[in-house]
N, C-alpha and C positions, 0 to 999 in steps of 0.2 A: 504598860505594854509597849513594846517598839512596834514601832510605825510600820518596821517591815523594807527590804530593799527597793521594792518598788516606789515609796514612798519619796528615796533619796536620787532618784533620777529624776534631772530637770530636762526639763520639754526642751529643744534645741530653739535657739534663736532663729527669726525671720531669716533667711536669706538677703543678702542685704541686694540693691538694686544695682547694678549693672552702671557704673557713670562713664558716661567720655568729658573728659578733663573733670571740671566743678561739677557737672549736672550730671540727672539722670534723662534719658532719651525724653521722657514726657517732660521734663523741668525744660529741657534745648528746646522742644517743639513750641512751651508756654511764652519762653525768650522771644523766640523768633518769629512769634503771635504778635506780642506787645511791641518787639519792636519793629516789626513789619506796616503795625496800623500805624504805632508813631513815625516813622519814615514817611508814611501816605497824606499822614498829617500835614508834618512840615512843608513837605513836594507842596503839596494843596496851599497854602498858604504862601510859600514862596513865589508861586505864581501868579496868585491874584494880585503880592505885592509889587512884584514889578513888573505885572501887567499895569498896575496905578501908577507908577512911575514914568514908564513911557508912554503914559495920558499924559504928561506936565511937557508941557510946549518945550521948557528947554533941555529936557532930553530927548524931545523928538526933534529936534534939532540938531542936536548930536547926531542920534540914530542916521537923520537925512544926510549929515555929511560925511559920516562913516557908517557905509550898510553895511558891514563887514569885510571887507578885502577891499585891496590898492589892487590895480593896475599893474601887472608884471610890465616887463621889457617889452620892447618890440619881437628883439628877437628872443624869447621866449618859445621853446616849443610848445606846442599844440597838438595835444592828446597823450596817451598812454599805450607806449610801445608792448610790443608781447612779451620783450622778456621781462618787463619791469612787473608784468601779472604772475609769470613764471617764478620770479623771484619773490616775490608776493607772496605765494604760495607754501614755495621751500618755506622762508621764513615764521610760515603760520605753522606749519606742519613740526619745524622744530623745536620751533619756543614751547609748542604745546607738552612734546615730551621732553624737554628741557623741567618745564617745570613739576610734571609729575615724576621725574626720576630725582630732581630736584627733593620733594618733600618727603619721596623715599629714603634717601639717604640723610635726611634732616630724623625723620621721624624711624628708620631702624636702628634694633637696641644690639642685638646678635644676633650679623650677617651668616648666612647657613651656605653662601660660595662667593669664595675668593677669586680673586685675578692677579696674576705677576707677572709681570716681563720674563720674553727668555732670557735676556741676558741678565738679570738680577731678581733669582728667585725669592731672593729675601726679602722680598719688599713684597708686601702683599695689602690689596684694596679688595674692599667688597664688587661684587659685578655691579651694581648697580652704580655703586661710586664712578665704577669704568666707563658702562654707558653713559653714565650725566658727560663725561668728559669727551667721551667721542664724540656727543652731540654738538658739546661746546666746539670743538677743533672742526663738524659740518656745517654749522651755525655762523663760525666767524669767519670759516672760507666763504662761505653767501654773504656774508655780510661786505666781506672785500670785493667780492666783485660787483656785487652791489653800488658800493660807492664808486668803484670805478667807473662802470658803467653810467652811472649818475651822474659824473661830471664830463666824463668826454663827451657825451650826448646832449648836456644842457638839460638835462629834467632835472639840476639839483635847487635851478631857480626857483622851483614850485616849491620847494620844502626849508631853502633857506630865505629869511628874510632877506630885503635888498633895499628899504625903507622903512624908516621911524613908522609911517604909517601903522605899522601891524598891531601898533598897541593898544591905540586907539581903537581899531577895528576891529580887534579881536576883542577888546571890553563891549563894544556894539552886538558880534556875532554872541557873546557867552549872554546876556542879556538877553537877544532873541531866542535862543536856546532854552533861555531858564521862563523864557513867558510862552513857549510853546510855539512858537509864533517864528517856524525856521527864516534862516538867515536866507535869503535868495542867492543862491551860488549853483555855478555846474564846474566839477570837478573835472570836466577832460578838458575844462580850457584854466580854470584858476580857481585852486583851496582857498575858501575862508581863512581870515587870519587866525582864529582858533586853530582850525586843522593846524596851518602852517608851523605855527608855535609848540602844536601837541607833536608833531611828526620832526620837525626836527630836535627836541628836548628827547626824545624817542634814539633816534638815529643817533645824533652827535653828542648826547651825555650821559641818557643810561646806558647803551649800549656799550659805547667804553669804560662805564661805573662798574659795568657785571663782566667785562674782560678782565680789566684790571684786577678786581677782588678776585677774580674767579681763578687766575693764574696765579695769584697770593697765595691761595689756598688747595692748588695740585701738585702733581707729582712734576711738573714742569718749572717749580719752581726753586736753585738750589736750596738745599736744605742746609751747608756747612758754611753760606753767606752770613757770617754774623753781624758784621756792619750792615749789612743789605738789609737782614732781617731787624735789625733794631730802629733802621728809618724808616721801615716797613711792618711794624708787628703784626700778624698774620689775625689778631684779635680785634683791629682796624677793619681788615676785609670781610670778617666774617661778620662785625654790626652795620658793614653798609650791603653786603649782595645780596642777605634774605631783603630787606626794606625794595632795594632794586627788584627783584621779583616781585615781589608784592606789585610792586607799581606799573611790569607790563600786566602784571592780571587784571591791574583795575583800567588799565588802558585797553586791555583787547574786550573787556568786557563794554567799557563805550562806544568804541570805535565799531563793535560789531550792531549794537543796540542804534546807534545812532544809521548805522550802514543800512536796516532796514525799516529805520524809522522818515529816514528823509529820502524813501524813494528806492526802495529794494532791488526791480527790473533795473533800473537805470545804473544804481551807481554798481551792482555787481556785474552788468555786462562792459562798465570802464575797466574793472578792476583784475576779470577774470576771463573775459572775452576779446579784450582791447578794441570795445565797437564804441561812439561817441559821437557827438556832434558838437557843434558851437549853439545849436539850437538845445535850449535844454532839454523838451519833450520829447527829443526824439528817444528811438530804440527805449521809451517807457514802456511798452508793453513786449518789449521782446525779451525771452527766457533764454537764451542763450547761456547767459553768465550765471543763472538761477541753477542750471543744468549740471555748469561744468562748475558751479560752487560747490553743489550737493554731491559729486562725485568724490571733490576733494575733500570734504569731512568727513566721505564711508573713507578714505585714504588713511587722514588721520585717525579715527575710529578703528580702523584696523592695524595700526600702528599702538596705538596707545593699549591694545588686547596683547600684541605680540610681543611688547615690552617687557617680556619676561624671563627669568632663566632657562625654559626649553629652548627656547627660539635665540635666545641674546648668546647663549652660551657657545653653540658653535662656529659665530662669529668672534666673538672675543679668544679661541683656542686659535685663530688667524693671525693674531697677532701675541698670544702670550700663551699661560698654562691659568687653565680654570683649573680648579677644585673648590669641592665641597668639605666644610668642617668634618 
């Protein structure tokens, strides 16, 4: 007897499961189960360890003669002007979409709208590619005057070392740090030698690491420079700027953690209010800067939603021709 056609129809296979990268969504969540407790782990253990370490006399000995930070200058200024909160700000707001247009153009496979110049239509980038770039060219005009202002004004003291001291003291402050046990410092008179080191390796070498790469790899850069481009291969820039991103993310992510771990009121009304004392305690209980920080994140929150081609697009036809594939 034949079995008959129904017989010869196989059942369809499982659907298979939906992955982002290696994993499936519940395989990511089991990841970052395990290694979320292992993290808590280590943290847990790296504190008791050198909590027991700064028990032993001669590293509190150490600690006592570097509590973290040297003595600036005399004439060093004193406190945090308003534009440098101002600038503070711009800069938070850009890098933020800096790097989410950043990983759009990292991670889009086929762009659905273009952007060209008028004067050379043939050259054609995706809009997002164009945004990253517009941000870069608002980003390093803040950034220029930034440093200007920095130095005619004297606040560049606070950010550049000016003594051997900072290493020592900054190995002090990263120790009190990692035992929990924060470093004694008020930031409207003088950064910890951590900050110092974290803030200018910030300023003065990624920030020109991600110019540099980042003009390597635009439309700013000649393209029929052959000598240029062979001291320069443009495959040099694009393995140091993603690492350079990477590295303010892991930066803005401490620097913010840290912001409201040693004292929330206080250091956001230096940072965003420009209110301060030489007393540490003071303006601790005032929301001011708490205020006009939360303003500034609906800021960028509303930026980082507008970031898209309804809204990008009729800005970008300001300066070139949009189209869509």
């Amino acid at each position: 007897m034949f079995p008959g056609a129904a017989a010869s129809v196989r059942p369809a296979p499982p659907a298979e499961a939906r992955r982002i990268g290696p994993y499936t969504p519940f395989q990511w969540a089991g990841v970052a189960a395990v290694g979320g407790f292992t993290l808590l782990v280590v943290a847990g253990l790296v504190v008791v360890m050198v909590r027991f370490l700064l028990s032993v006399p001669p590293l509190q000995g150490f600690v006592e003669q570097f509590p973290g930070e040297y003595h600036l200058p005399e004439w060093a200024p004193v406190g945090i002007p308003a534009w440098l909160g101002w600038q503070h700000f711009f800069n938070v707001f850009l890098m933020v979409l800096i790097i989410r247009t950043g990983l759009q153009v990292r991670t889009e496979k086929r762009p659905t709208v273009f952007w060209s110049p008028r004067g050379n239509k043939r050259r054609k980038i995706s809009l997002n590619l164009w945004l990253h770039q517009a941000l870069d060219v608002l980003w390093v005009t803040n950034g220029l005057i930034y440093v200007v202002l920095l130095f005619t004004t004297g606040q560049w003291v606070r950010i550049v070392p000016t003594s051997w001291e900072v290493i020592p003291n900054a190995i002090s402050a990263g120790l009190q740090y990692l035992s929990l046990d924060w470093p004694t410092e008020n930031g409207w008179v003088n950064y910890n030698s951590l900050q110092q080191l974290a803030y200018f390796a910030t300023v003065f070498l990624a920030a020109p690491l991600a110019i540099i790469t980042g003009v390597r790899m635009s439309g700013f850069w000649p393209k029929n420079a052959e000598r240029l481009n062979r001291l320069y291969p443009v495959e040099w820039a694009r393995k140091v700027h993603f690492p350079v991103m990477l590295y303010f993310v892991v930066f803005i992510i401490f620097h913010v953690t840290l912001v409201f771990a040693t004292g929330a009121l206080r250091n956001l009304n230096h940072m965003y209010a420009a209110q301060g004392s030489v007393d540490p305690n003071a303006y601790a209980d005032n929301w001011a800067g708490l205020i006009i920080f939360t303003l500034g994140v609906g800021v960028i929150v509303a930026g980082w939603v507008a970031a898209r081609p309804l809204v990008v697009a009729p800005i970008a036809r300001l300066f070139g021709t949009v189209k869509s594939r």
